[in-house]
Structures are given as structure tokens and as C-alpha cells.
N, C-alpha and C positions, 0 to 999 in steps of 0.2 A: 504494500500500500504506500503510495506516495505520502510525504512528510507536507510537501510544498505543493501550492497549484498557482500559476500566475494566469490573468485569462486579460485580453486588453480590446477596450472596442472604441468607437468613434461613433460620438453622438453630437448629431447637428444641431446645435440646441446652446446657449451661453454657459462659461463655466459654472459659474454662481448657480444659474440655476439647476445642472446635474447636481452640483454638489449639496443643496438645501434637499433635493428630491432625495440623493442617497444617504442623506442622515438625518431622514424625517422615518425613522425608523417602526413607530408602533404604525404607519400607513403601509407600512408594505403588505400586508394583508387585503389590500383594497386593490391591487395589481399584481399582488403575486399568489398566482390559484393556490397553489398548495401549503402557503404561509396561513394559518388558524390564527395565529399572534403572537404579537411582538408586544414584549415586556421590556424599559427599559429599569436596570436591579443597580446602574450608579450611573451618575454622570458625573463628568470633568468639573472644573472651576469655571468653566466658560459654559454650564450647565446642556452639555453635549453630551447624547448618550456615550459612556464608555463599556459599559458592557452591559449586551441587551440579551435576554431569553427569549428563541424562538419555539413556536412549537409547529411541526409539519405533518402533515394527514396527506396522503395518497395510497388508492391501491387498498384502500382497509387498512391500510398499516399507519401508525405514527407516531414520533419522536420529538424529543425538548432537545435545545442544547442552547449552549452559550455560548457569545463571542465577545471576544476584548478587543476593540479597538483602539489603536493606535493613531493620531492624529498627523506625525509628524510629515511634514510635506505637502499637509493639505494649504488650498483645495483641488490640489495638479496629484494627490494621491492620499487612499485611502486603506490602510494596512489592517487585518485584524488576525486574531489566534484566537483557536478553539479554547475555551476553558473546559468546559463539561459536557 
């Protein structure tokens, strides 16, 4: 099983605005089929999710997990690691 995944795309759209869309976190449920909810469990000082609880349903099957995001580099990039 891979440790690492890097995936990179190109979206016609202002930076600002991908980047308020990909860390408006508890919405990703509202565009992402298989997302049920998005819990955010801490935020940063700059009151930014830093580590949010997902929960995923597909196929009859579904899982929780957590991610830690990393801020640094934003909003040209956006890092995270699994916690749980």
C-alpha cells in the first residue's frame, strides 16, 4: 500500500476562490456523493479547520476517518495526513 499519493488538476476558476471552496470543509457533503459528513474536531488560530472527521457510505459499506491538515504554502497548496 502506498504511504504517499500526490494527484494535481487545473481548475478555471480564481485562486481564492478554489481555495475558500476546499476549506469550507463541513460542505463537502453537499458535492461530494459519498461524503455523509464532515466534522471539523480543531481549528488553527486563524480559526481554519485543522483536523476535520469524515464519514463515507458507499456500496452499503462505511467509514470515519480523520485528516490533519497542514496549511503551509497555502493558498498555491494544500497538505494533509491521515490521523485515524
Amino acid at each position: 500500500m502506498a504511504e504517499q499519493a500526490r494527484e494535481t488538476t487545473t481548475i478555471a476558476a480564481p485562486l481564492g476562490k478554489v481555495f475558500d471552496t476546499l476549506v469550507d470543509f463541513e460542505a463537502y457533503p453537499q458535492w461530494a456523493a459519498d461524503l455523509k459528513q464532515a466534522r471539523i474536531v480543531e481549528r488553527d488560530g486563524e480559526g481554519r479547520g485543522l483536523e476535520v472527521e469524515y464519514r463515507a457510505a458507499a456500496m452499503g459499506r462505511s467509514t470515519t476517518y480523520r485528516l490533519r491538515y497542514d496549511y503551509d504554502g497555502s493558498p498555491n497548496r494544500l497538505a494533509w495526513a491521515l490521523v485515524a
